[in-house]
C-alpha positions in Angstrom: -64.2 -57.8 -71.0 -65.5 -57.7 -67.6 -68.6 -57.1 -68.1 -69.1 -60.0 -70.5 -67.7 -61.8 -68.1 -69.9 -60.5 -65.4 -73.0 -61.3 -67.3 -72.4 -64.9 -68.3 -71.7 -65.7 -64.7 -75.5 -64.2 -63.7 -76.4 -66.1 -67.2 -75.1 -69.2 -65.9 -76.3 -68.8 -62.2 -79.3 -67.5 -63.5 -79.8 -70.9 -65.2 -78.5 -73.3 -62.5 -80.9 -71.5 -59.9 -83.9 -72.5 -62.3 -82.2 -76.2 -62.8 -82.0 -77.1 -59.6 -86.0 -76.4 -58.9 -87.1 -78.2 -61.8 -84.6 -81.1 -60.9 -85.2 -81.4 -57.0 -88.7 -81.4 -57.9 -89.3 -83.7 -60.6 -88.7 -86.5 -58.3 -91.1 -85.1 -55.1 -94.6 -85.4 -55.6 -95.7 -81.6 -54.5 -99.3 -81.7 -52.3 -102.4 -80.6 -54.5 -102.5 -77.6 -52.1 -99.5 -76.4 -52.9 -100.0 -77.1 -57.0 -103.5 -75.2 -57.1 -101.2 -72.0 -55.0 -98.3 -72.0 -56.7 -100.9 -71.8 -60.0 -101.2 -68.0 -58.7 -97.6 -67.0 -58.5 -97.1 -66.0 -62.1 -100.5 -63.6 -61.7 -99.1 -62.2 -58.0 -95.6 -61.4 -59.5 -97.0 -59.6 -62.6 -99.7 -57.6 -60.7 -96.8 -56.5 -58.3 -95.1 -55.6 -60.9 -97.7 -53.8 -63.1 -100.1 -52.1 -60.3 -97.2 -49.8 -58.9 -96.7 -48.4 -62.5 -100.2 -47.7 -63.4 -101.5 -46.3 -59.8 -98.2 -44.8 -59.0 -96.8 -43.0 -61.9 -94.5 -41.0 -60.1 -94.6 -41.9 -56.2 -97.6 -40.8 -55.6 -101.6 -42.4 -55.4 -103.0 -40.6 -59.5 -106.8 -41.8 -59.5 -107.2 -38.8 -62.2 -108.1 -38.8 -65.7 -104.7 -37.3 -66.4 -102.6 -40.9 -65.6 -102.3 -41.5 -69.2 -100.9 -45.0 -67.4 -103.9 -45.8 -65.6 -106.4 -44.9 -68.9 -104.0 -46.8 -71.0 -103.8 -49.9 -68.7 -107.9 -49.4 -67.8 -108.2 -50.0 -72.4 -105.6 -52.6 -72.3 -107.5 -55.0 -69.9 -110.5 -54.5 -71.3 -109.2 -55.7 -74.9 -107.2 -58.5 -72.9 -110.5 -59.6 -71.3 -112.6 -59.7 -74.6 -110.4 -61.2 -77.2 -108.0 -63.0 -74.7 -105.2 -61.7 -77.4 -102.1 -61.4 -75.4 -100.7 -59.6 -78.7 -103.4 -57.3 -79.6 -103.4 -56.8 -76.0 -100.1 -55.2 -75.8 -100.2 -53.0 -79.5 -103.6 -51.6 -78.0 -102.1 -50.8 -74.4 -98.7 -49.3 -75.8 -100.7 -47.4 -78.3 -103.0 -46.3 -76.3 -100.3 -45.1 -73.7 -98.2 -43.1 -76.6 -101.3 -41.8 -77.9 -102.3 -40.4 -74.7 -99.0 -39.2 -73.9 -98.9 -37.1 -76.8 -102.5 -35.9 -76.7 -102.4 -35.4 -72.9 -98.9 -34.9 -72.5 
């Protein structure tokens, strides 16, 4: 029972945190400066995310053909880049990445 407790009070912190930004600032006007920056936040937060796990598999710098990550994220942003398919992008990128896994692995 604690735990369910536990995670609807993060649930409902979680929530409040987010309610209070979108409430404080829907009565400031934000500086077109800061609009065109913060329109760069969601692609900084999911390279940092992303780039350790494809360049840094398991600590270390792999620049080889044998990251099955790297290959797998390398096919995924090229099919994300032609058909702009955030879907297809992900079936093609997990694919790939099992596929090579299994061939390579």
């Amino acid at each position: 029972m604690t735990l369910w407790i536990t995670l609807f009070i993060i649930g409902v912190l979680t929530y409040a945190i987010r309610l209070s930004f979108i409430l404080f600032f829907s009565h400031i006007d934000i500086p077109t400066l800061l609009q065109r920056a913060f329109r760069f936040v969601p692609v900084a937060v999911l390279s940092a995310i992303i780039f350790p796990a494809l360049f840094l598999p398991k600590g270390t710098l792999a620049l080889s053909l044998g990251n099955t990550r790297l290959l797998a994220g390398v096919l995924a942003t090229l099919v994300a880049w032609r058909t702009k398919n955030v879907l297809l992008t992900l079936v093609v990128g997990m694919g790939a990445l099992y596929l090579l896994q299994f061939l390579l692995g």
